[in-house]
C-alpha positions in Angstrom: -5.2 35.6 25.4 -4.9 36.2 21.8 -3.1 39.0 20.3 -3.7 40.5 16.9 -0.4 43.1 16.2 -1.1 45.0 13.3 2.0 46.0 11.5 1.6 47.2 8.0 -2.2 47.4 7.6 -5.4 47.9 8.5 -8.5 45.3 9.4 -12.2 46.2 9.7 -14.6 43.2 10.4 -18.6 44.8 9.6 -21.3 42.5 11.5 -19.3 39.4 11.6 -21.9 36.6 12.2 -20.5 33.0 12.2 -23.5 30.2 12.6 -22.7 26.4 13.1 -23.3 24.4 9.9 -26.6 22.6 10.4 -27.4 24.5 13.4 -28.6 28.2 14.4 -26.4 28.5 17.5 -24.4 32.0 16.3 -20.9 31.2 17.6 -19.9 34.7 16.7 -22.6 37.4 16.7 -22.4 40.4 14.8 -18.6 41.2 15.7 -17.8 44.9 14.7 -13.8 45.6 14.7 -11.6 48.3 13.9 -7.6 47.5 14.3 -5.3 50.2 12.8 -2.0 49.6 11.6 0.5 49.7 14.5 -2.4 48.5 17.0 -1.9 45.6 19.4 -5.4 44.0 19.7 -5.7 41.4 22.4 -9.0 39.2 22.5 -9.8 38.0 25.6 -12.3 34.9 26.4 -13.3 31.7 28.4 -12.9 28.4 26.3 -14.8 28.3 23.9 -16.0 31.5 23.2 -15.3 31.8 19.7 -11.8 33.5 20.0 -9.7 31.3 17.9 -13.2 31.0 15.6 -12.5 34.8 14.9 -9.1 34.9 14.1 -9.7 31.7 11.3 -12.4 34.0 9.8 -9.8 37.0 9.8 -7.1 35.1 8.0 -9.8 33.3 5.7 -9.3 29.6 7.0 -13.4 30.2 8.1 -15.6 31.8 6.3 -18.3 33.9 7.9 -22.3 33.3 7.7 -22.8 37.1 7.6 -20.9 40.1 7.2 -17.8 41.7 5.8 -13.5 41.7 6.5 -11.8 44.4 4.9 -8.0 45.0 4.6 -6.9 48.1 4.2 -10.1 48.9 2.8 -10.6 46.3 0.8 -13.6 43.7 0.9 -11.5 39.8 1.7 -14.3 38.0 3.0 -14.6 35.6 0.3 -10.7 36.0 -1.0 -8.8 32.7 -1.1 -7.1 32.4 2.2 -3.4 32.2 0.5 -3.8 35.2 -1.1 -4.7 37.7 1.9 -1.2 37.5 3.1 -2.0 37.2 6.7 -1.3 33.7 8.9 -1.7 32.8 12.2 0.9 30.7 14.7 -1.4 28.5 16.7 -0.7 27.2 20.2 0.3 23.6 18.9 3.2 25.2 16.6 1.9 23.2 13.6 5.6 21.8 12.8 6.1 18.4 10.7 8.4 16.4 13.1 10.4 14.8 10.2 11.4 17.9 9.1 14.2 20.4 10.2 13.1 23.7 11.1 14.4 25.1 8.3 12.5 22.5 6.1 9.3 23.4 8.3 9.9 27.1 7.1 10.4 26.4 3.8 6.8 24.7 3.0 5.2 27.6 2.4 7.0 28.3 -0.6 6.3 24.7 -2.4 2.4 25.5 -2.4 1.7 25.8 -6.3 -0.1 29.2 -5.7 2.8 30.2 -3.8 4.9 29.5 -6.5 2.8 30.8 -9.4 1.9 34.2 -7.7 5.5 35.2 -6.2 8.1 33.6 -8.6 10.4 36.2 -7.8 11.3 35.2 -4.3 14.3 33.0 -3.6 12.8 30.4 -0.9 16.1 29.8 0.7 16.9 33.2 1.0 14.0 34.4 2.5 14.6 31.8 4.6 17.4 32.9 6.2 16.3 36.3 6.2 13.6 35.7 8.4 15.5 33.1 10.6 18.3 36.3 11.2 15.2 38.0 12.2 14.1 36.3 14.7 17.7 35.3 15.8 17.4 31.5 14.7 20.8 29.8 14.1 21.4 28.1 11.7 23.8 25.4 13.1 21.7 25.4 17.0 18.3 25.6 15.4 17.5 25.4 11.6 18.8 21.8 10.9 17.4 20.1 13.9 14.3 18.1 13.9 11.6 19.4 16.3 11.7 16.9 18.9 15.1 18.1 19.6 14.5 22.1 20.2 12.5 23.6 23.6 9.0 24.5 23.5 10.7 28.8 22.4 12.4 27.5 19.6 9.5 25.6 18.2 7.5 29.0 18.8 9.8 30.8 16.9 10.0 28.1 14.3 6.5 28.5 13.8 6.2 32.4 13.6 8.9 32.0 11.2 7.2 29.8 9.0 3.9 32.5 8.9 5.9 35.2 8.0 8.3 33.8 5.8 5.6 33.7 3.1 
């Protein structure tokens, strides 16, 4: 199952339609949605469904053949996927294994539209704001490589690592 947890706003998705590219198979078919902030929205599916389609079209990484995402009342359907402020931790943890966690965390904030639309935000210091967080330590956990930290700890690297930025 997937799990949207809406913390500090809202999303409304208007007659989401998403069609394959060269094709007119609808993968997702006008898809109304209404999550309030403080909701915890699961989506349930068999493979294949579309599930993991829908969330890429909420943060941006997929755009939608038809129809509208608003955040907190604002239209983001065609806004640049960095700059909605939303990610996504998928199953596969997404972590570079020649990296330490903490350098895994720390990417993010080395994208150039990272860096010219929050210059005020101290990388390493986020960092280790969000690693308290989510009770990461620093000596068991943020310098180690991923092959060398359980299937949890690569979890929480990778949630880390969304919502550092």
């Amino acid at each position: 199952m997937n799990y949207i947890d809406i913390k500090k706003l809202n999303v409304y998705l208007s007659d989401i339609t998403r069609k394959e590219i060269h094709s007119k198979i609808k993968i997702l078919n006008n898809i109304n949605i209404s999550i309030s902030k403080g909701e915890i929205f699961g989506i349930v599916g068999p493979t294949g469904c579309g599930k993991t389609i829908l969330l890429k079209t909420i943060i941006g990484i997929v755009k939608p053949s038809e129809g509208y995402i608003f955040k907190d009342g604002i239209d983001i359907t065609y806004t640049n996927p960095f700059l909605r402020n939303m990610s996504i931790v998928f199953q596969d943890y997404a972590l570079y294994p020649h990296l330490t966690s903490k350098e895994n965390i720390l990417i993010p904030f080395f994208m150039r539209k990272y860096k010219d639309n929050y210059p005020e935000i101290d990388p390493n210091e986020r960092t280790m704001k969000v690693a308290e967080m989510l009770h990461i330590n620093e000596e068991k956990l943020l310098n180690r490589k991923p092959k060398f930290i359980s299937g949890g700890e690569k979890q929480r690297v990778a949630i880390a690592k969304a919502i550092a930025i």
